[in-house]
C-alpha positions as CSV (number, residue, x, y, z in Angstrom):
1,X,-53.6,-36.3,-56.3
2,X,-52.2,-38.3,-59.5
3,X,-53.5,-37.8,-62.7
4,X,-55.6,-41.3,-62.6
5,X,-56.6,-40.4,-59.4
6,X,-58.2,-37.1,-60.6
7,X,-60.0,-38.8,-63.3
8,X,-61.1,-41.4,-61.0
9,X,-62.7,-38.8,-59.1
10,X,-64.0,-36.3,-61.8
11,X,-65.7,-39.2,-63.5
12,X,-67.8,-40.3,-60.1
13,X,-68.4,-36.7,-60.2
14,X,-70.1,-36.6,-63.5
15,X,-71.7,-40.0,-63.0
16,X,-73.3,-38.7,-59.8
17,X,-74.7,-35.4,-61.1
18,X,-76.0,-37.2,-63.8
19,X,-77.8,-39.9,-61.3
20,X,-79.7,-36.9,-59.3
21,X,-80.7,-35.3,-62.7
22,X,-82.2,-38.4,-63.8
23,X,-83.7,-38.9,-60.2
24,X,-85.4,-35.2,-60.3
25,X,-87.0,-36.4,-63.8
26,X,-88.3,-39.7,-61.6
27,X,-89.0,-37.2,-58.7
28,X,-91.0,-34.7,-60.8
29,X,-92.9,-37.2,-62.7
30,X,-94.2,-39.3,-59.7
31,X,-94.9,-36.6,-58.0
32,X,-97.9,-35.1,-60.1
33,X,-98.7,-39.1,-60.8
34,X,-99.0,-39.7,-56.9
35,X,-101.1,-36.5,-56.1
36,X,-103.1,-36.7,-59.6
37,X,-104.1,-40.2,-58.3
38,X,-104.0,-39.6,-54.4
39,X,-108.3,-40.8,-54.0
40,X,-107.1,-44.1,-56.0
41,X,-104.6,-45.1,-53.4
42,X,-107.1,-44.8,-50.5
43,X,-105.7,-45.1,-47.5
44,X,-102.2,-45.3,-48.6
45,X,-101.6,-41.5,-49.0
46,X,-99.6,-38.6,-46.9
47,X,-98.8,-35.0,-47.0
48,X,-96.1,-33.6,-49.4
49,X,-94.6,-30.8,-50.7
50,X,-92.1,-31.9,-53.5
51,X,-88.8,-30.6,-52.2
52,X,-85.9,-33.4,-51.2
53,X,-82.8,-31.9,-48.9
54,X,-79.6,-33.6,-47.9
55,X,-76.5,-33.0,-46.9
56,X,-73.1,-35.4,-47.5
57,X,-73.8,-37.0,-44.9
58,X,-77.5,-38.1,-45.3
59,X,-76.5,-39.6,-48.7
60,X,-75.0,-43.4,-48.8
61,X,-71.6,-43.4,-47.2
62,X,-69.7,-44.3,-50.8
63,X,-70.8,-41.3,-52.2
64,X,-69.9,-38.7,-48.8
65,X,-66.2,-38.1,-50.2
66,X,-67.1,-36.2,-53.5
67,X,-70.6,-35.1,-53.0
68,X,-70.4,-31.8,-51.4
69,X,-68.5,-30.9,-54.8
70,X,-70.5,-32.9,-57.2
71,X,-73.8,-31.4,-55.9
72,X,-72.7,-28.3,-54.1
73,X,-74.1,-29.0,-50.8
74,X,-73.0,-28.4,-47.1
75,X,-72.2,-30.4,-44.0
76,X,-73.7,-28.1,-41.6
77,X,-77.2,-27.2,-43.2
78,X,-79.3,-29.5,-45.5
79,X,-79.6,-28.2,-49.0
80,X,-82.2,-28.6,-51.4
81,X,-81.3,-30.8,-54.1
82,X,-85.0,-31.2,-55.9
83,X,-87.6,-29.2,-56.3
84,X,-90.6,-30.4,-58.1
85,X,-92.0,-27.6,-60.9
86,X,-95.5,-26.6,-59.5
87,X,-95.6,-28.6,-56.6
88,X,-96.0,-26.6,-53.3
89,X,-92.2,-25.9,-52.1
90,X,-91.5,-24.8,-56.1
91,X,-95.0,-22.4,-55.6
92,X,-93.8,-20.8,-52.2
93,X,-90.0,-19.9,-54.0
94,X,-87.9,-22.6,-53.1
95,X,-85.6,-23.6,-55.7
96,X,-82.6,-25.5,-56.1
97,X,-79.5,-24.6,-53.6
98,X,-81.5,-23.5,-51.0
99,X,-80.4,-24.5,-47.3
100,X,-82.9,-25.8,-45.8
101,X,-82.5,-24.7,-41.7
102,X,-85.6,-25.6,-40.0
103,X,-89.3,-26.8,-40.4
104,X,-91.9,-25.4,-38.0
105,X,-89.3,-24.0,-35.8
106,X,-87.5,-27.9,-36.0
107,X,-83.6,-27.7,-36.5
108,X,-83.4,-30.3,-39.6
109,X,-80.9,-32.7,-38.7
110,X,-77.8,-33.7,-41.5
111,X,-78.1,-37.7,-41.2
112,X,-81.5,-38.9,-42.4
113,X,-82.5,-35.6,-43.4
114,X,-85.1,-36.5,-46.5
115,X,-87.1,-39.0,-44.6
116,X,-87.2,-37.0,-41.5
117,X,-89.2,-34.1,-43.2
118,X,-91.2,-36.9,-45.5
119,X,-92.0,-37.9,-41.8
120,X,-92.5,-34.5,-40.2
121,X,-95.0,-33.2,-43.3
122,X,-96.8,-36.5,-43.3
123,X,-97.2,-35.9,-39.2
124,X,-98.4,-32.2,-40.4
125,X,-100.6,-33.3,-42.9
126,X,-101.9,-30.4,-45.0
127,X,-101.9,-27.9,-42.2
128,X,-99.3,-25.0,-43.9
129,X,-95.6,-25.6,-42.5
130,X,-93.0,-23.2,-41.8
131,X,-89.7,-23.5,-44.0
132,X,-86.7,-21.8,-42.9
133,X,-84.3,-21.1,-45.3
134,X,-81.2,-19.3,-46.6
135,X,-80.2,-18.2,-50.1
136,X,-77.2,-16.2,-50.8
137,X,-76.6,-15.7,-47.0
138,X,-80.0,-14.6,-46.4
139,X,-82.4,-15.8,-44.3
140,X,-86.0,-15.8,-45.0
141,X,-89.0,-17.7,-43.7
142,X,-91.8,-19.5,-46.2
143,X,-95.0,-20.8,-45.6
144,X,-96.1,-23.9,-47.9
145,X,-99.6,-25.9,-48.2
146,X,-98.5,-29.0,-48.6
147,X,-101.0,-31.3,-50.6
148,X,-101.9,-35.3,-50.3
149,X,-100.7,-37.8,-52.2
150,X,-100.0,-41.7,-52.9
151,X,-97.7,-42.4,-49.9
152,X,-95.7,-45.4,-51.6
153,X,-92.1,-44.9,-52.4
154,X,-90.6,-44.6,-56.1
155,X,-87.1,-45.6,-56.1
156,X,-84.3,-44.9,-58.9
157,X,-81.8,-47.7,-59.2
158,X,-79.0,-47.9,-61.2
159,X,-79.7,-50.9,-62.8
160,X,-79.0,-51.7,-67.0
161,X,-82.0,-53.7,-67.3
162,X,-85.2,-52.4,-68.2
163,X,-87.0,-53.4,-65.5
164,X,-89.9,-51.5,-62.8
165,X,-91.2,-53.6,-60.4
166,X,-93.6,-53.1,-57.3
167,X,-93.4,-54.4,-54.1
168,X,-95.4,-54.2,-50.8
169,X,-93.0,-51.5,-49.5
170,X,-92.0,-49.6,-52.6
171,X,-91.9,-49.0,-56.6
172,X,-88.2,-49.3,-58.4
173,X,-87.8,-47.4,-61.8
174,X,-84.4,-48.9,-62.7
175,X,-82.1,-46.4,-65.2
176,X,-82.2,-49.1,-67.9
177,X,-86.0,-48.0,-68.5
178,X,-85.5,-44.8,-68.0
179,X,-82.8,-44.7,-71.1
180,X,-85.8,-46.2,-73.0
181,X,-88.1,-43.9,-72.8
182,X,-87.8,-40.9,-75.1
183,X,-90.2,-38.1,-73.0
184,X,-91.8,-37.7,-69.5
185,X,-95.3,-39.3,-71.1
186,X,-93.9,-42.1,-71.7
187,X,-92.3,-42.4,-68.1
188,X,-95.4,-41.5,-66.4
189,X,-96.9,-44.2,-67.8
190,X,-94.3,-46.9,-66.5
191,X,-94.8,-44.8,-63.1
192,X,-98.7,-45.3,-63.4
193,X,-98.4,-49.1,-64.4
194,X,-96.7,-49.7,-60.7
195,X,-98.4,-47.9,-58.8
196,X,-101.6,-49.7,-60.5
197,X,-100.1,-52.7,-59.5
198,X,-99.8,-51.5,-55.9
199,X,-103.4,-49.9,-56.0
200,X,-105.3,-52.6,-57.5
201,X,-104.0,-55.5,-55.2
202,X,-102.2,-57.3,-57.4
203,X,-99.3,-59.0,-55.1
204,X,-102.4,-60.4,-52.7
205,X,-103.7,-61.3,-55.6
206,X,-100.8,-63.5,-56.2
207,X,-99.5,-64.4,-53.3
208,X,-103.3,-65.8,-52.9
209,X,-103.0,-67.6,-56.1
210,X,-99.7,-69.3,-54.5
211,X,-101.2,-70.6,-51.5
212,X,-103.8,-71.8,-53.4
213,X,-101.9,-73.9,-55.4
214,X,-99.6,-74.8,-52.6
215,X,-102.2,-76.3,-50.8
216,X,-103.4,-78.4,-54.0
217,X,-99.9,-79.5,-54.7
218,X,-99.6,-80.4,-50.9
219,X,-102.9,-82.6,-51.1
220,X,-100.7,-84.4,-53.9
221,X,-97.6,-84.6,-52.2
222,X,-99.7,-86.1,-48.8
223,X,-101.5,-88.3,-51.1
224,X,-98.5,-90.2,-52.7
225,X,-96.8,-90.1,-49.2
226,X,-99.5,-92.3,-47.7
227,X,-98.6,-95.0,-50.9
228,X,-95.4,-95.3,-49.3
229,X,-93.5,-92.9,-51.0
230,X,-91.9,-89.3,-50.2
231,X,-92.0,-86.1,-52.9
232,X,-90.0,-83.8,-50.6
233,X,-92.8,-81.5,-51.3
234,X,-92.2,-81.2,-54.8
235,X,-96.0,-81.1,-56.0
236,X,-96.4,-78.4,-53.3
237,X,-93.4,-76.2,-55.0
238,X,-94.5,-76.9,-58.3
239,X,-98.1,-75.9,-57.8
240,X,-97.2,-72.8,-56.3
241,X,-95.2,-72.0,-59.0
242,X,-98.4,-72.2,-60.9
243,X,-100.3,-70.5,-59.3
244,X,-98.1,-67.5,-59.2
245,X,-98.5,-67.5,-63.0
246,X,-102.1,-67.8,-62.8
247,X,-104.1,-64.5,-64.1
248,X,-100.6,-62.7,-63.8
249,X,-100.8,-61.7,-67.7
250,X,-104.4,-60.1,-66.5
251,X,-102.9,-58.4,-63.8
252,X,-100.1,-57.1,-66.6
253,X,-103.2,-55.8,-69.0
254,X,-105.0,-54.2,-65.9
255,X,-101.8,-52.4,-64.5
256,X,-101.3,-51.2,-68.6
257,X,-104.9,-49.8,-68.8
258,X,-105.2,-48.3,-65.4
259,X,-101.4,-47.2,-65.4
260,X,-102.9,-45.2,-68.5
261,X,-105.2,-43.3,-67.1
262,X,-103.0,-42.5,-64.2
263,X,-100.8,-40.8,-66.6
264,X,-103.7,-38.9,-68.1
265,X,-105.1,-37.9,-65.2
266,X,-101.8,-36.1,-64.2
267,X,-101.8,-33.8,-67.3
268,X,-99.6,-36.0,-69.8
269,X,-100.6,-37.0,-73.2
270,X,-100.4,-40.2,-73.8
271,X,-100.5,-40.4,-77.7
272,X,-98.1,-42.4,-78.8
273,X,-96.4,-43.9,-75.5
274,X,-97.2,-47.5,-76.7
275,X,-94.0,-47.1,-78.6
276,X,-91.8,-47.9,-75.6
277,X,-92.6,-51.5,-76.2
278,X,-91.4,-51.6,-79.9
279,X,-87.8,-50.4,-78.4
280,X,-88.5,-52.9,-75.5
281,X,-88.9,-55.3,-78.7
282,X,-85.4,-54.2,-79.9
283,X,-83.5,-55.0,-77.2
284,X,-85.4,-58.5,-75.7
285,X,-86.1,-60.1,-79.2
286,X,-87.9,-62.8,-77.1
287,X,-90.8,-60.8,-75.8
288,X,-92.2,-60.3,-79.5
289,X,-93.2,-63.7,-80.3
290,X,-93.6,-65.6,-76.8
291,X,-93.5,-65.2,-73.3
292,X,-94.8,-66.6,-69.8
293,X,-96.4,-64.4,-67.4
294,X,-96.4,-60.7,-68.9
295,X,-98.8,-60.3,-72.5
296,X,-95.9,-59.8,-75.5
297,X,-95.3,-56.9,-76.9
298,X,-97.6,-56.4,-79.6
299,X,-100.3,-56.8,-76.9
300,X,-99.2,-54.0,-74.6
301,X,-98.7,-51.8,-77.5
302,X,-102.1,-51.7,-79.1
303,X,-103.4,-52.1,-75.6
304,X,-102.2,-48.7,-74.9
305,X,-103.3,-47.2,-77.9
306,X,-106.8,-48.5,-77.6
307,X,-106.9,-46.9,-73.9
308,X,-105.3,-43.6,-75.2
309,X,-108.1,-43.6,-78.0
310,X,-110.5,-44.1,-74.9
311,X,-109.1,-41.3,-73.0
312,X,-109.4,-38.9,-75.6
313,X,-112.9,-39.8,-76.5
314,X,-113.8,-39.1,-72.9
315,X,-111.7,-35.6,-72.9
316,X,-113.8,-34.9,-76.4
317,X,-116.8,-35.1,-74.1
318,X,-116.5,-33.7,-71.2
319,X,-116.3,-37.1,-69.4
320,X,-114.4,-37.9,-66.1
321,X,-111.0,-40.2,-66.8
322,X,-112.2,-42.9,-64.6
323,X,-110.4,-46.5,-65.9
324,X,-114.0,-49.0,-66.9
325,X,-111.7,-52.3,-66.0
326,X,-114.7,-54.1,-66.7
327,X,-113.6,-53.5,-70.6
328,X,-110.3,-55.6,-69.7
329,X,-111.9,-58.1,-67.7
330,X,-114.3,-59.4,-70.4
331,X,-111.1,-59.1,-72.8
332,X,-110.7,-62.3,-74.9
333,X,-107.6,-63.9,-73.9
334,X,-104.4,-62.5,-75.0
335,X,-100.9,-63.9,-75.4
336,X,-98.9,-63.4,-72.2
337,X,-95.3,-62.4,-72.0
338,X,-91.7,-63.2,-69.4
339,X,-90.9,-61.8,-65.6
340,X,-92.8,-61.6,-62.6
341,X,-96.2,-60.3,-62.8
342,X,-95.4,-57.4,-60.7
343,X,-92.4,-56.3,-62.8
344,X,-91.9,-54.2,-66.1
């Protein structure tokens, strides 16, 4: 191997060990937000024990060449490459480096191998599951409770913006944000924020507003049409447009508040997390003074504050965290702010 060659290879290395360290922080971290939060997510929940296994080969195929060495795993047996602190694999002695051999008597298979036992556990549900497992060339069985929680995937994506967006199938924390914020409090709260989104129906909530103005701008469109002349449906695109943006600043203020008390409720403190949108300031000018569909900056931030002053007030006495969104909804209007109303 050349010298560029070995660098080459010795800086994917690096750059992949650091991913999976910054995608244990994002494990970690949604995992006590997801189980802290499981009877807000109703129906949407599953069985899980905070471990992730994988062998080279159940990793994406650009990485299979070097990541045996850059994360000291096998081919032949999965290996744990996360474990959760306090979370039920991390209470029954699992750690880090452990090969993971078989669940409930099941040979784990080496393609696929972290969504097979999400799938297997979530079968089990909280029924205790057999682990077998190998450390230091001995074999040893475990027995782990595994525990419900929010059931929606959080993703970690590469990705120099600093963005987090929500979708029907999943929640993406891109590393951009993740670089912004300065202690797991202040991610928890970005992690709470989507999943708000997710919990409180916010994408039917748009998707509705769409249609809604869809159909108004179609009325239009069918209206001018019968004069004689042909929009190409351009008053039905531009009303959906609008109605996409309709209440989507709301939506932003409820997933703040709620996303809030989702943090709290997992055991962080959230004193001083509104400071994440003064560096947000710092590096998108724009969102200080004016924006479209998210509230700006200065918004969010004393938002958060007010909400963390709430949250303590109820800890003072003895009160259960329970968001009061009825406090947002007869809010006065506030400024709104750029992106999709499910994003950042």
């Amino acid at each position: 191997m050349d010298i560029v060659a070995a660098e080459q290879r010795a800086q994917q290395i690096a750059q992949l060990r650091k991913y999976y360290s910054e995608r244990h922080r994002v494990d970690s971290i949604a995992f006590r937000i997801r189980t802290a939060n499981v009877a807000a997510c109703k129906d949407r929940i599953a069985a899980q024990i905070g471990l992730t296994a994988a062998t080279p080969r159940s990793l994406p195929r650009k990485y299979q060449s070097y990541t045996a060495e850059a994360l000291g795993i096998g081919w032949t047996r999965p290996t744990a490459i996360s474990v959760v602190e306090g979370s039920p694999a991390a209470q029954a002695g699992l750690i880090a480096g452990d090969e993971i051999i078989a669940l409930n008597g099941e040979p784990i298979p080496t393609w696929g191998t972290a969504n097979w036992m999400w799938r297997k556990i979530a079968e089990n549900g909280t029924d205790a599951v057999r682990i077998d497992m190998r450390r230091d060339g001995t074999d040893r069985t475990v027995t782990i409770k595994p525990v419900m929680g929010c059931s929606i995937p959080i993703e970690y994506l590469i990705d120099e913006k600093a963005n987090a967006s929500t979708s029907d199938f999943k929640i993406v924390i891109n590393s951009g944000f993740l670089a912004l914020t300065r202690n797991d409090p202040e991610l928890a709260m970005v992690i709470g924020h989507e999943l708000a989104h997710s919990n409180l129906g916010h994408l039917d909530k748009t998707r509705w507003n769409m249609l809604l103005g869809a159909t108004a701008g179609a009325a239009i469109d069918i209206g001018i049409y019968v004069g004689g002349i042909s929009t190409g449906g351009a008053f039905r695109r531009q009303f959906a447009g609008l109605g996409a943006l309709a209440y989507s600043a709301s939506f932003e203020r409820e997933a703040d508040y709620v996303g809030t008390y989702y943090a709290a409720r997992a055991g962080y403190d959230t004193r001083g997390t509104e400071d994440i949108w003064r560096r947000i300031g710092m590096i998108d000018p724009s969102s200080i003074l004016k924006a479209r569909t998210h509230p700006i900056n200065a918004v969010r931030f004393v938002q958060i504050q007010k909400t963390t002053a709430e949250i303590e007030d109820k800890k003072r006495r003895g009160l259960p965290l329970n968001p009061e969104l009825k406090t947002i909804a007869t809010a006065s209007a506030a400024p709104a702010g750029a992106e999709d109303a499910t994003q950042r």
